[in-house]
Every structure is written in structure tokens, then in C-alpha cells.
GUGU-215245 format. One record per residue (C-alpha): residue number from 1; residue in three letters; x, y, z. Coordinates in steps of 0.02 Angstrom, whole numbers. Layout:
GUGU-215245
i aa x y z
NUM ALA X Y Z
...
END
This chain:
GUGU-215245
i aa x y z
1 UNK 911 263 -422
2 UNK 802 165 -554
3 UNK 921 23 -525
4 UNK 840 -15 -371
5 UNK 684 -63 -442
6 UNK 657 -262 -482
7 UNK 628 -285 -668
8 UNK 518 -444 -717
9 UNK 566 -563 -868
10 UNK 438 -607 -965
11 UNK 413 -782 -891
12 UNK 213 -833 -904
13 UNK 118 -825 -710
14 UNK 50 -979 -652
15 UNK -133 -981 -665
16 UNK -233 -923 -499
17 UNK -285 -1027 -381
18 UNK -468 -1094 -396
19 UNK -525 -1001 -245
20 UNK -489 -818 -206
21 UNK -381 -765 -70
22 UNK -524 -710 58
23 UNK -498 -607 227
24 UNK -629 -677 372
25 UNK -788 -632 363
26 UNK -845 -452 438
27 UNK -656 -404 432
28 UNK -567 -254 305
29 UNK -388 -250 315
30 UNK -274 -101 239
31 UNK -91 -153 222
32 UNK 18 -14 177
33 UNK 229 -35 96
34 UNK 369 11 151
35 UNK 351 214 197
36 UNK 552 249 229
37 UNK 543 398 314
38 UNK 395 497 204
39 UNK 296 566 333
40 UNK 203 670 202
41 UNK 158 524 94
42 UNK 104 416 260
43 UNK -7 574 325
44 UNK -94 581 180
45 UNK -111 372 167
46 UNK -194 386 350
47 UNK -315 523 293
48 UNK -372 423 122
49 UNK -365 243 238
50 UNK -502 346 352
51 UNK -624 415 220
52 UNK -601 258 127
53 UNK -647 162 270
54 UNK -788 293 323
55 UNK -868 243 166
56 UNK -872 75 170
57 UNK -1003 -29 248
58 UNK -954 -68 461
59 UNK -828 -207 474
60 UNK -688 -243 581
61 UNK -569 -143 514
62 UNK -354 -183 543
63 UNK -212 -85 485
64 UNK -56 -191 452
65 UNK 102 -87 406
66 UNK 222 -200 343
67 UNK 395 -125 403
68 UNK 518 5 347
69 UNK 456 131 433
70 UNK 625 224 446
71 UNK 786 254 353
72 UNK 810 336 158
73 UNK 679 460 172
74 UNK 693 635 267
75 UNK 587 596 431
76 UNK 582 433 509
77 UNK 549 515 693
78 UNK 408 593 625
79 UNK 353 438 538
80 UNK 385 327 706
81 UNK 277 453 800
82 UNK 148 450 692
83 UNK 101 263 690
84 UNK 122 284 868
85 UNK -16 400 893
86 UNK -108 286 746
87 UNK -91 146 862
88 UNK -188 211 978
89 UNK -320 234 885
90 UNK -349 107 786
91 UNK -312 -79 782
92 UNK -135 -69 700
93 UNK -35 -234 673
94 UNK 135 -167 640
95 UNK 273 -297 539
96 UNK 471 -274 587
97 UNK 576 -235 425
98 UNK 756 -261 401
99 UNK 759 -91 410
100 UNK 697 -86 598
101 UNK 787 -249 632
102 UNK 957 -139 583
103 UNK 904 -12 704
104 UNK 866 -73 849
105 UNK 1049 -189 847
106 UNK 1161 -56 803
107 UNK 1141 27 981
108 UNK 1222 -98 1053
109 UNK 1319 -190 876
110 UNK 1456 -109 814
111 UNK 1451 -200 657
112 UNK 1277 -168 624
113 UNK 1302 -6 658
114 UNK 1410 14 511
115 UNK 1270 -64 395
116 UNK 1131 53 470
117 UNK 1217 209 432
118 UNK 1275 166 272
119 UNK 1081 93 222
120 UNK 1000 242 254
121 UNK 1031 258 446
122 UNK 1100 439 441
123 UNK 965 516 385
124 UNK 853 427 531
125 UNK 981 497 653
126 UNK 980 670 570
127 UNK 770 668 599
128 UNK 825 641 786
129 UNK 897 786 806
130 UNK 1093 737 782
131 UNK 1176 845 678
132 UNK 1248 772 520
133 UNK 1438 822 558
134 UNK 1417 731 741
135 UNK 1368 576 633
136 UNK 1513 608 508
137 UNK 1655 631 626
138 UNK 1583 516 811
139 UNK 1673 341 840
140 UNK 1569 197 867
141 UNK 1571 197 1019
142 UNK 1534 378 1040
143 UNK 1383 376 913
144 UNK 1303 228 1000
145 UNK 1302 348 1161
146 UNK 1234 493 1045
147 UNK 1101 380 968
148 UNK 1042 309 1152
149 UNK 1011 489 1188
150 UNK 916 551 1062
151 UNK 820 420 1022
152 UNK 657 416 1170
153 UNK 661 231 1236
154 UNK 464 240 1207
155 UNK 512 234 1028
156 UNK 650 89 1036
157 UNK 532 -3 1148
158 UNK 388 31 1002
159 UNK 484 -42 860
160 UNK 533 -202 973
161 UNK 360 -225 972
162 UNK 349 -266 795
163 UNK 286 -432 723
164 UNK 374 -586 611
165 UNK 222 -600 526
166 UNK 18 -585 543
167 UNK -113 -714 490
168 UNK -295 -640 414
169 UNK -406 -803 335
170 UNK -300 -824 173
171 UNK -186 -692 189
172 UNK -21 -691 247
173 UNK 85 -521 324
174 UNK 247 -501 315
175 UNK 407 -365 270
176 UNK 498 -479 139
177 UNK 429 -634 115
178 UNK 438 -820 173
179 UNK 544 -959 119
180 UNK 462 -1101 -10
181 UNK 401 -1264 61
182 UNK 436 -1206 233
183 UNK 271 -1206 335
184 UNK 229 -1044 394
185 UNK 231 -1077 561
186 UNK 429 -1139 563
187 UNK 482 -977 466
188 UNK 608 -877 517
189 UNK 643 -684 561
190 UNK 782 -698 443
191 UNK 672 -757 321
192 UNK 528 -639 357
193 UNK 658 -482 352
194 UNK 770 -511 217
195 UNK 725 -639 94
196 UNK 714 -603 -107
197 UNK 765 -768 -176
198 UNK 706 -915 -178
199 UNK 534 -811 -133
200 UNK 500 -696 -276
201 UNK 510 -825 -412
202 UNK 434 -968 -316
203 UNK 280 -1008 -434
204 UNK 191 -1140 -283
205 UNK 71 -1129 -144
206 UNK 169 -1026 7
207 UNK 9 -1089 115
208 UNK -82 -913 114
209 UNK -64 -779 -35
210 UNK 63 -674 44
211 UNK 76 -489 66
212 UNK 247 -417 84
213 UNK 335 -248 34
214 UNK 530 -242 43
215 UNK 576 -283 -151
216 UNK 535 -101 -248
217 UNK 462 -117 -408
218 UNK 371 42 -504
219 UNK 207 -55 -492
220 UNK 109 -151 -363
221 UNK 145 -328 -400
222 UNK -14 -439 -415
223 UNK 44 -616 -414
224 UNK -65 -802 -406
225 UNK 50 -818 -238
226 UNK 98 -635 -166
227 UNK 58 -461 -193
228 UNK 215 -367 -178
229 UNK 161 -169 -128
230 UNK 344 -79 -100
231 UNK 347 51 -228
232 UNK 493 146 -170
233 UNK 419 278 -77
234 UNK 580 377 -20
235 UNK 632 396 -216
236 UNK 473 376 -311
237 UNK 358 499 -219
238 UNK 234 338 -216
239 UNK 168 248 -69
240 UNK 46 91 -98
241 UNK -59 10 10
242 UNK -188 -138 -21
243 UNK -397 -133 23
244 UNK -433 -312 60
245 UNK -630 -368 125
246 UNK -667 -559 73
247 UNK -621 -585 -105
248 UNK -626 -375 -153
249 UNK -446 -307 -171
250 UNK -412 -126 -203
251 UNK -246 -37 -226
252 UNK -228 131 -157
253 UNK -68 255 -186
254 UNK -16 417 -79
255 UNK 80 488 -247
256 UNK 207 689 -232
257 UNK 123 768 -408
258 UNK 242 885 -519
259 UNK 186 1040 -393
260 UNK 249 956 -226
261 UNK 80 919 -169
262 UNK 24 753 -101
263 UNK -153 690 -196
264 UNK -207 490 -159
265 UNK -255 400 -292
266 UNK -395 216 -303
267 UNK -400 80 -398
268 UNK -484 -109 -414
269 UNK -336 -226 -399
END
């Protein structure tokens, strides 16, 4: 499982910028990684994301999750209904992953299909109520008709919904990350979904200090260019999300302790 996490060369970081990254003024913005199904690390990220926000001074206060919701983990139903109900509560800006990308085409792409359930997409089904040996023995065709019945449309019809990407002053939202000297505004959903490379090592300006999850790595990744926050919830027990409010950045981690509990833990980024 470790092998999944990106490991850094030593190679020296640019220097920062001269100005901070800086969200408008008035507004606090909570982004939160890729949550894979953990519905008892995301619970406990909403209830620290609400006291931490009680605290705080009044601002205008958005929730961006940046995709993967679903797959790897044991509950992506749960997880789905949850920022469902979230969503009506609060102003939520919610980011498609490849993850939900995978999903929603393998009802009707047979190829896709394929992918999804070998990425994680059996265990999603299983948290719908479809028995693992349906999943294991069903045709294609057959587990496409299984899928569009137990999966509520108002759920399908929430994950369409997703965004490419979401725009906050400096900041820039998105799953995986955008593609070098490409303006924002021409990048693609490709891009947005799936990209690693030429993105992660890219040392230049990507015309806002972007905020992705998608690439795992054991710690948040605090960059002169992006903040990386996908810590590999469904394996490492530890879900990140990011405090931003003008220039202040603050790191905040849902983490499964040695007894099975769920404790949140705060830091200054």
C-alpha cells in the first residue's frame, strides 16, 4: 500500500512568490482531500470544520471538497449522502474527481465499467446494497442494470453536478491539477481529473496557487505553486483539509488513532 504514496527527490523549491496567495476579503474557505469512501473520517471533518468555523470571527464561509468522494474506502453511499445533506446547509462547492468521472460513465460504458470496478468501484457498489457475489459473477450488461437500480438517480444527478474547477481571489480548486502554461480558463476536464505530470513538478506561475488532492503523499504538500492535501484517507486513516482567510493558512486532519477512534487534529500551515 505505501507504494501509492508520491515520494519527493530532494530537488530545492523555487522561492515563494512576493505576495501571498490571498482568498477575497470577508471570505474563509475550507477545502477538504480526497475522502474515498471514509464516512467516519468525513463526519468527524464536518464537526471540527463547524467548531472551527464557530470560532472564528463572521466571514463568508465556503466549503470546497475537491473530489473522490467514493471508491477504496468502505462507504461511499454514506459519504455521497452526507455532502448531500451538507449541501444544504452550507455553501458547498463540490470538484468532480476521476473517481466520480469513472462512475457516472460506467452505467452506460462498458469499458469504463471495467476500470471502475477494478479502481475501487466494488466496494462503492457493495455500500449500495449489491452483494459482492452479484458483482463477482453479473455480465456487463447485467451489472449496469444492477447498478441503475441501486444507485437513487438523486445521487447520479448530484455527482453530475460537480465542478472542473472553482476560482477564490488567488486560489485555484481543482481534483488533480492543471496543465503548465495553459491559461486556466482553456483547461480541460481531462486535465482537471487526471493529470500528475507535467503538473507536480512544474516549478512556474500556474496563474493562481492551486489547491488539488488526487496524488497521495503521507504529508500535506505546501508548495510556492500548489498545496497538494490527498493524504490517502481510505489506507492511512488521515483526512486533510486546508483553513484559508486572506493570507492565514491552516491545515486540519480527521486522523483513526491506535484505539479505532476518530480525534481531529490543527495546525498553522
Amino acid at each position: 500500500m505505501k507504494s501509492l504514496f508520491r515520494r519527493f527527490s530532494g530537488k530545492a523549491r523555487p522561492a515563494l512568490p512576493v505576495h501571498p496567495a490571498s482568498t477575497p476579503p470577508g471570505t474563509r474557505i475550507y477545502a477538504v482531500g480526497d475522502i474515498h469512501g471514509r464516512l467516519d473520517l468525513f463526519e468527524e471533518m464536518i464537526r471540527s470544520i463547524e467548531a472551527d468555523d464557530a470560532r472564528r470571527k463572521p466571514a463568508r464561509t465556503v466549503i470546497v471538497l475537491l473530489g473522490d468522494l467514493i471508491d477504496r474506502g468502505p462507504d461511499s453511499a454514506g459519504v455521497v449522502a452526507r455532502a448531500r445533506a451538507w449541501a444544504e446547509q452550507r455553501v458547498l462547492k463540490l470538484i468532480m474527481g476521476n473517481h466520480e468521472e469513472m462512475f457516472l460513465d460506467s452505467f452506460r460504458k462498458q469499458g469504463i465499467l471495467r476500470n471502475f470496478m477494478r479502481f475501487g468501484g466494488q466496494v462503492t457498489m457493495m455500500s449500495y446494497g449489491i452483494p459482492q457475489r452479484a458483482l463477482a459473477e453479473a455480465e456487463p450488461e447485467e451489472l449496469q442494470r444492477l447498478m441503475a437500480d441501486a444507485v437513487p438517480q438523486e445521487d447520479r444527478d448530484f455527482l453530475a453536478g460537480f465542478e472542473k474547477m472553482v476560482r477564490y481571489g488567488d486560489y485555484v480548486f481543482v481534483h488533480a491539477g492543471v496543465r503548465p502554461d495553459m491559461p486556466l480558463e482553456r483547461q480541460t476536464g481531462q486535465d482537471c481529473r487526471w493529470i500528475r505530470e507535467p503538473f507536480l513538478s512544474h516549478e512556474g506561475d500556474f496563474g493562481g496557487m492551486v489547491v488539488h488532492g488526487h496524488t497521495v503523499t503521507e504529508a500535506p504538500e505546501l508548495m510556492p505553486n500548489r498545496i497538494g492535501i490527498d493524504t490517502g484517507a481510505f489506507m492511512s486513516g488521515k483526512l486533510t483539509a486546508i483553513g484559508l482567510e486572506g493570507t492565514e493558512r491552516w491545515l486540519m486532519q480527521a486522523c483513526e488513532q491506535n484505539d479505532g477512534d476518530i480525534a481531529c487534529v490543527a495546525r498553522a500551515a
